[in-house]
C-alpha positions as CSV (number, residue, x, y, z in Angstrom):
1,X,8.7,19.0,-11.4
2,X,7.0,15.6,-12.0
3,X,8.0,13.5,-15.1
4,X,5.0,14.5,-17.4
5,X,4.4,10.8,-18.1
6,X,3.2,10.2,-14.2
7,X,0.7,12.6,-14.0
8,X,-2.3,11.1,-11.5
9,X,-3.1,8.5,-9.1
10,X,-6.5,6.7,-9.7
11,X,-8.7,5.2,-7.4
12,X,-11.8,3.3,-8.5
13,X,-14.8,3.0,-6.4
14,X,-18.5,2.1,-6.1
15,X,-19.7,3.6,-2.8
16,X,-18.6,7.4,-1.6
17,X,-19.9,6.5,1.7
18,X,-16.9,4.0,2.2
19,X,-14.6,5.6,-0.1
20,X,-11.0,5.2,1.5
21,X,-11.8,2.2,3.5
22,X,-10.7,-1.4,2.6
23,X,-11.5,-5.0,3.7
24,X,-9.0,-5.1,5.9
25,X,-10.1,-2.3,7.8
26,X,-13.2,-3.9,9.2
27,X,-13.5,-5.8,12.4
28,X,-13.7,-9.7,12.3
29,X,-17.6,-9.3,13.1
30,X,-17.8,-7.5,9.7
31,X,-16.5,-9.2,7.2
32,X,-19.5,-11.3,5.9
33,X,-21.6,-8.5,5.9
34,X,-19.3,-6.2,3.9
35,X,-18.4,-9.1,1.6
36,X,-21.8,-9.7,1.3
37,X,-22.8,-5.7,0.1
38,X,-19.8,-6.0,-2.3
39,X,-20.8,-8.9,-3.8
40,X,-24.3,-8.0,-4.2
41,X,-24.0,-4.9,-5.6
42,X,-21.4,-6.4,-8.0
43,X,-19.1,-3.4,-7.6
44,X,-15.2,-3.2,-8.5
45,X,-13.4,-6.9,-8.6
46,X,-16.6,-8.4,-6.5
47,X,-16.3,-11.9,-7.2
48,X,-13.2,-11.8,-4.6
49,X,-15.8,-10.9,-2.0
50,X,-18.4,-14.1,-3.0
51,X,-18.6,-16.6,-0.2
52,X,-16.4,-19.2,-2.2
53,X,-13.1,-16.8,-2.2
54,X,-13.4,-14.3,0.4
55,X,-11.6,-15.6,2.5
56,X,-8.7,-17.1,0.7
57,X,-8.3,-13.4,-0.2
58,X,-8.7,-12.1,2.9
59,X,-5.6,-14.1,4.0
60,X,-3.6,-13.1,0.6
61,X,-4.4,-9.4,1.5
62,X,-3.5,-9.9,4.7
63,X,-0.1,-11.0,3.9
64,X,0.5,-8.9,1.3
65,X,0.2,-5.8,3.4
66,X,2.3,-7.2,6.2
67,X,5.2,-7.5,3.5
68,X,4.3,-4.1,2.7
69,X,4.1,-2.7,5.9
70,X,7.5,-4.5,7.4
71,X,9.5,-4.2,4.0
72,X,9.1,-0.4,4.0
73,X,9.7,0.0,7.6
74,X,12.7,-2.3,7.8
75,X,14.4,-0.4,5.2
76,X,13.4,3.2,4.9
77,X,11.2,3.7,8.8
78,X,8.0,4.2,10.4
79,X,4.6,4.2,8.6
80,X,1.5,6.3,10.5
81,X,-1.0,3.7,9.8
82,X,-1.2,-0.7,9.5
83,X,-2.9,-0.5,6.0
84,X,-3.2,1.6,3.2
85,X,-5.7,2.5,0.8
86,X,-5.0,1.8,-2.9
87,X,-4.5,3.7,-5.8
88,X,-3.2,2.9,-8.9
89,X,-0.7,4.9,-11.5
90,X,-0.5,4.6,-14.8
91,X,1.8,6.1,-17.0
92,X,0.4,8.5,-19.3
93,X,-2.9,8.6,-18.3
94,X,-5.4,11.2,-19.0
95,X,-8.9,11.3,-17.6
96,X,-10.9,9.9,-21.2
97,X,-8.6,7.0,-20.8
98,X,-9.2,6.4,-17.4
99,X,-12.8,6.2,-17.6
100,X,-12.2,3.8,-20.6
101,X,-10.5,1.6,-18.0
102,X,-13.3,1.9,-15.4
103,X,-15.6,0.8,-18.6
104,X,-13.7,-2.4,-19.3
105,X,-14.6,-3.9,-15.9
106,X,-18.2,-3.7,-17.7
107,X,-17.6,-7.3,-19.3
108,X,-16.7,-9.1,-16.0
109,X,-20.6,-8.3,-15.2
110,X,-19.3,-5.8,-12.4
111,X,-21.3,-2.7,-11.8
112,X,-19.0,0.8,-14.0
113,X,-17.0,2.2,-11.4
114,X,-16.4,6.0,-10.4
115,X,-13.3,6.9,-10.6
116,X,-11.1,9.5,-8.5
117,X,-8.6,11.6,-10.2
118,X,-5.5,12.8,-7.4
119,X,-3.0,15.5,-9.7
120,X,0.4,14.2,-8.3
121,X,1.7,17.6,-8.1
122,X,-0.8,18.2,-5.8
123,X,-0.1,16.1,-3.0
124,X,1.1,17.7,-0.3
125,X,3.0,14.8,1.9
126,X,4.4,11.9,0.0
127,X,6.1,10.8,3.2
128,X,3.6,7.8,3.5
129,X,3.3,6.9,0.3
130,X,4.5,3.9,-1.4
131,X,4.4,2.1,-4.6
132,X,5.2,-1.4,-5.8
133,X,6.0,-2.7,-9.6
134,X,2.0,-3.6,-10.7
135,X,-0.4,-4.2,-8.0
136,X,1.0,-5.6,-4.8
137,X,-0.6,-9.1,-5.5
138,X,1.1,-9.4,-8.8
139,X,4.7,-7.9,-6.8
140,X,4.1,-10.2,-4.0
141,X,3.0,-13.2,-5.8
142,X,6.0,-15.2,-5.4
143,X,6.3,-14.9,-2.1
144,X,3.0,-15.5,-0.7
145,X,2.8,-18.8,-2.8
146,X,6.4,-20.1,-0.9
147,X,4.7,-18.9,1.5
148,X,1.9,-20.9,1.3
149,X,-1.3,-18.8,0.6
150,X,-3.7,-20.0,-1.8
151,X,-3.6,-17.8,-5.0
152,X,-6.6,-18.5,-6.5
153,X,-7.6,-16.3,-9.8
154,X,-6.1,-15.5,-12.5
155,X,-2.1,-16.0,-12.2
156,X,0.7,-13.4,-13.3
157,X,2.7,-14.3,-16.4
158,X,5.7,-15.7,-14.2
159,X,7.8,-13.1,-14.6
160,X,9.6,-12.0,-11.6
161,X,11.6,-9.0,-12.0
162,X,14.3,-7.3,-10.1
163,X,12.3,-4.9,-7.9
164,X,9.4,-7.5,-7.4
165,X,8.7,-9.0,-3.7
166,X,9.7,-5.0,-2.7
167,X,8.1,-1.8,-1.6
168,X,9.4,1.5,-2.6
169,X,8.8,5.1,-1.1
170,X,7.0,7.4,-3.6
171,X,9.9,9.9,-3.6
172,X,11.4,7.0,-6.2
173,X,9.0,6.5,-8.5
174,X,10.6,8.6,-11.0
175,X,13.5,6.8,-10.6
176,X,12.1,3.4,-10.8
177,X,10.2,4.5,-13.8
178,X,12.8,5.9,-16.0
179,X,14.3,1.9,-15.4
180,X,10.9,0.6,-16.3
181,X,9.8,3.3,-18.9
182,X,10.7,0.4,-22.4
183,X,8.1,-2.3,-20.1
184,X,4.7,-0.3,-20.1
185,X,4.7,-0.8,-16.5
186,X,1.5,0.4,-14.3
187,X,2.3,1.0,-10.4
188,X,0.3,0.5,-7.7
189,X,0.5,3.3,-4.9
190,X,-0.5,2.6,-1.5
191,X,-1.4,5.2,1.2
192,X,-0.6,5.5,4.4
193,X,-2.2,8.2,5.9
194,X,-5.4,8.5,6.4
195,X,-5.7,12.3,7.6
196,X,-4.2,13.1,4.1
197,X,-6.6,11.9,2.4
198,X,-9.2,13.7,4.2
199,X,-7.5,17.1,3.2
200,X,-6.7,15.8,-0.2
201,X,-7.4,17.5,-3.6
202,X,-9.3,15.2,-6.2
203,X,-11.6,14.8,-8.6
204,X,-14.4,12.4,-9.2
205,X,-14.9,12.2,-13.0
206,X,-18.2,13.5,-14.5
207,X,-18.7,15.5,-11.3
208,X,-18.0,18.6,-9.6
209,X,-14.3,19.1,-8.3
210,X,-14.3,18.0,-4.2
């Protein structure tokens, strides 16, 4: 049974039509025009998608899920697709706090988010499923500035720890969490397969269960 503190994954989003599909998806002939949607209809972190930074992040994401993708498969084996769709887990969670945290990005002048509740216990195939300490940009951080990427926004604290600059298959996370439980850390988890999340359980808060 799953530890009772690491009850869901969350996914925030602002269009259903596109709701598992990231940036890095789309075709080169594509990207201004999706940057251009996202940042017009101000949805979830959109200023990374105005004409000034979307492409600097474009390149971070870029490299950030190449780490991902080679520094799972070098150590632990194959992953079924290139790049993942994001989720996030925070420990403890329940759904009135989640929306909470969908309602903070309110004062950044970004259009509320739904958000996508996924019960753990539920899921039926973790064997493409990853985490990293925080959200890969914060895990990665380090290395994609000796790297040489321009890391524009806001910057980490500067704390590097242990399991930073790695990815870790989601059949560890309680493990990694019972060493992290003192540090109020949040995980992000990242998907790699994209059938299962056609077939997988959720639900959207405020609506009907899918």
């Amino acid at each position: 049974m799953m530890d009772k503190d690491l009850q869901y994954l969350i996914h925030f989003f602002t269009d259903k039509e596109h709701l598992f599909k990231t940036i890095t998806m789309a075709e080169a002939c594509q990207i201004d025009v999706i940057s251009d949607k996202v940042a017009s209809q101000k949805g979830w972190y959109w200023g990374r998608y105005a004409k000034s930074e979307r492409y600097d992040y474009l390149n971070k994401r870029r490299f950030v899920e190449k780490e991902l993708f080679d520094g799972y498969t070098q150590a632990y084996g194959r992953l079924k697709e290139k790049v993942p769709v994001y989720f996030y887990l925070y420990p403890k969670i329940t759904p009135r706090k989640a929306i909470a945290k969908g309602q903070q990005r309110t004062k950044h002048e970004e259009v509320e988010p739904s958000i996508l509740l996924v019960k753990i216990q539920d899921i039926e195939d973790i064997t493409n499923i990853t985490f990293t300490l925080n959200d890969s940009f914060t895990a990665y951080w380090q290395r994609a500035i000796e790297a040489g990427i321009n890391c524009r926004g806001p910057q980490p604290d500067g704390i590097v720890l242990q399991d930073h600059n790695k990815v870790f298959p989601f059949s560890m996370i309680e493990e990694i969490h019972r060493k992290y439980a003192k540090q109020d850390m949040v995980y992000e988890v990242q998907v790699w397969d994209y059938e299962l999340l056609e077939r997988m359980s959720y639900t959207i808060l405020g609506k009907e269960k899918v």
